[in-house]
C-alpha positions, -999 to +999 in steps of 0.1 A: +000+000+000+018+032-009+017+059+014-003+087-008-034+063+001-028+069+038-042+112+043-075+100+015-084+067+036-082+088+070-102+117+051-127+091+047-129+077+079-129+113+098-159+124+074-178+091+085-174+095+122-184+138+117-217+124+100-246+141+125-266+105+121-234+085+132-229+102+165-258+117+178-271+085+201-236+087+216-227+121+218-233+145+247-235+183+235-229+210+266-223+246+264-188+258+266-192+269+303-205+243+318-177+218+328-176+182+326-173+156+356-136+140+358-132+103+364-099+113+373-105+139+397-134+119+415-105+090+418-081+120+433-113+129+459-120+092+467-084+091+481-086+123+496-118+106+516-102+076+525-070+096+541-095+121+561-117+090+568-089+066+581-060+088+591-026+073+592-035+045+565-035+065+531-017+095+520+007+114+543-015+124+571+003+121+607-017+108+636-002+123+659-026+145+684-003+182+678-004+178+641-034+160+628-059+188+633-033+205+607-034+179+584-072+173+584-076+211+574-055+208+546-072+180+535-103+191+537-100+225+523-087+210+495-120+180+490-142+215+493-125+228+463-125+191+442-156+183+450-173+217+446-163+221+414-172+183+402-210+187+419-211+215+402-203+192+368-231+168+379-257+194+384-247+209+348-249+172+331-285+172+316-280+216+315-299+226+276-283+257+268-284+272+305-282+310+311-257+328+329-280+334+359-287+295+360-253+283+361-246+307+389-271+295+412-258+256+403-224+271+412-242+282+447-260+249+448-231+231+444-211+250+473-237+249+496-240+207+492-204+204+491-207+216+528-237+195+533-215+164+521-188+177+546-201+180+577-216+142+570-177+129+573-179+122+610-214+099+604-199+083+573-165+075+596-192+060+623-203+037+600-174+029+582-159+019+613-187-006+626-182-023+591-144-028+597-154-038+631-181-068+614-151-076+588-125-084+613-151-098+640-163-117+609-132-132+594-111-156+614-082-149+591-079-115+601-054-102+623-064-069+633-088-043+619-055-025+603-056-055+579-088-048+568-086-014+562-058-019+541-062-047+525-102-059+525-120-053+486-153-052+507-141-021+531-129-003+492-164-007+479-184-003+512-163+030+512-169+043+481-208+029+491-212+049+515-197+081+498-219+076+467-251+074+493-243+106+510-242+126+478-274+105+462-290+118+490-281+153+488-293+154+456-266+149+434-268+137+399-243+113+382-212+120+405-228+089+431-227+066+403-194+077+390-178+068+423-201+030+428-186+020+398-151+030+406-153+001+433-168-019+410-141-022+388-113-021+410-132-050+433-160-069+415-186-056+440-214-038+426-233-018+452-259+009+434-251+041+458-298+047+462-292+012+481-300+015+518-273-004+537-274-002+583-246-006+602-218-037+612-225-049+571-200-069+561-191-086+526-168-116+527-144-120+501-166-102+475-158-107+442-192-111+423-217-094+445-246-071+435-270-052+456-294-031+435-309-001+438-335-005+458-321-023+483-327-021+517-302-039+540-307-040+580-280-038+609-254-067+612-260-085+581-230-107+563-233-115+529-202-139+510-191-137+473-214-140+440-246-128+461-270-114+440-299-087+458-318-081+425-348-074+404-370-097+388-382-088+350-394-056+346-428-047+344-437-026+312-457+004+301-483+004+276-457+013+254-436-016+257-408+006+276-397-009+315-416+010+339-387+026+363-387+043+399-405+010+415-389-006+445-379-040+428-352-054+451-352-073+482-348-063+520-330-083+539-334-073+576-314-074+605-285-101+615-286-120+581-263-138+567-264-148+532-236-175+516-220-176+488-239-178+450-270-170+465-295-154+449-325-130+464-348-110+434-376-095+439-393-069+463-394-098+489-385-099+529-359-117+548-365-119+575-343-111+606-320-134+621-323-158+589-299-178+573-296-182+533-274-207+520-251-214+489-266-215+453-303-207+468-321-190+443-352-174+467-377-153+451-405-153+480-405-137+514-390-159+544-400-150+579-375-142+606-354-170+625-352-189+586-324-213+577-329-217+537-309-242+524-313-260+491-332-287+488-312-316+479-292-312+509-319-306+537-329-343+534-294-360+538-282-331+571-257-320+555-249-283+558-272-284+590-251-272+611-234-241+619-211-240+598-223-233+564 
């Protein structure tokens, strides 16, 4: 192939991919002012969180009592100014040719939840630090709660968890979702940030699990790897089209644990203190005080005891 062909073929393939009809499903157009959100910078304010959340584990914080108060200020002056700016990129996502005075007030919006989302650090450290307390309580192989902060996939994604839920529930649009599927990739656990997740929850190992969006998980509950909390088919509109906004998953109340494989769809109840084995695929409600097991093993005893 000689190389005159090379600037004509390109010229080709460049007037293909300008083609209005080619792109316009996949394209997003925004005005020149509005910015758009960074994966990149949302990954550089994830690890910003973690070091303010557990000090002394990531970044260079010191722990020491005369200089952490210093460090902590730096650090969170500077999430106020990365995360402003990317809720502000959120809130101008879906913007159709917004007006000056309308991306101001989003600017406002987006500096007064950024404070919001701040002074929700100390809650979001409470509850981060009852779920390293269920991991290491929960795991004879670890040997101190250190390990699991450093180490556990599950602490990762229940972190970035409970980071997307804070801003979901502020109101922010897109950035939440951003961040869930951040831990997603890096740990195979998919948790959708509108989920509703207590205290003391735990994920062992982790790798495969998947808690959907409407979720709603009680205090104490375990779950192990490949769990599935999801929906069943969708129910459709008269147009064909899935009907959306409906709660659809299942709730799974409080001291629960769930083994590995399982799977719970459905807007059904589990009940507290129940017990879901392996492989169970469960699509009604169980009352409280269940042990589920599958059926081909309940007759011969095994896994009846309390070890499963």
């Amino acid at each position: 192939m000689r190389y005159m062909e090379y600037p004509r073929r390109l010229k080709d393939v460049i007037e293909e991919l300008s083609r209005e009809e080619s792109y316009q499903s996949v394209c997003h157009r925004h005005h020149p002012d509005q910015p758009m959100p960074s994966s990149r910078v949302l990954g550089e304010i994830v690890d910003l969180l973690r070091e303010i959340i557990f000090p002394g584990y990531f970044g260079e914080s010191s722990t020491r009592a005369e200089s952490i108060r210093y460090y902590q200020g730096v650090n969170v002056e500077k999430l106020y100014e990365l995360l402003r700016q990317q809720i502000y990129a959120g809130l101008c996502f879906d913007c159709k040719m917004a007006n000056q005075k309308d991306l101001w007030m989003r600017k406002e919006k987006a500096a007064e939840i950024t404070l919001k989302f701040i002074e929700k650090l100390p809650q979001i450290r409470r509850l981060l630090a009852t779920d390293v307390e269920a991991a290491y309580l929960g795991d004879p192989a670890a040997q101190s709660t250190a390990e699991v902060i450093f180490c556990y996939p599950a602490i990762r994604a229940i972190t970035n968890y409970r980071i997307a839920h804070a801003l979901l529930e502020l109101g922010v649009p897109l950035i939440p979702r951003i961040i869930s599927e951040m831990a997603h990739s890096e740990t195979g656990i998919d948790i959708h940030p509108r989920a509703r997740i207590g205290h003391h929850f735990t994920i062992d190992h982790g790798t495969g699990v998947v808690i959907g969006a409407t979720s709603i998980i009680g205090n104490h509950v375990k779950i192990y790897q490949g769990v599935t909390l999801g929906a069943k088919s969708f129910p459709l509109d008269e147009n064909g089209n899935p009907i959306k906004g409906i709660d659809r998953h299942p709730i799974v109340e409080d001291n629960v644990i769930i083994y590995a494989q399982a799977t719970i769809l459905g807007r059904i109840r589990v009940g507290a203190n129940s017990i879901i084995g392996g492989n169970v695929w469960l699509t009604t409600s169980v009352p409280p005080n269940s042990k589920i097991l599958q059926e081909k093993y309940r007759h011969s005893g095994f896994m009846d005891g309390d070890g499963i």
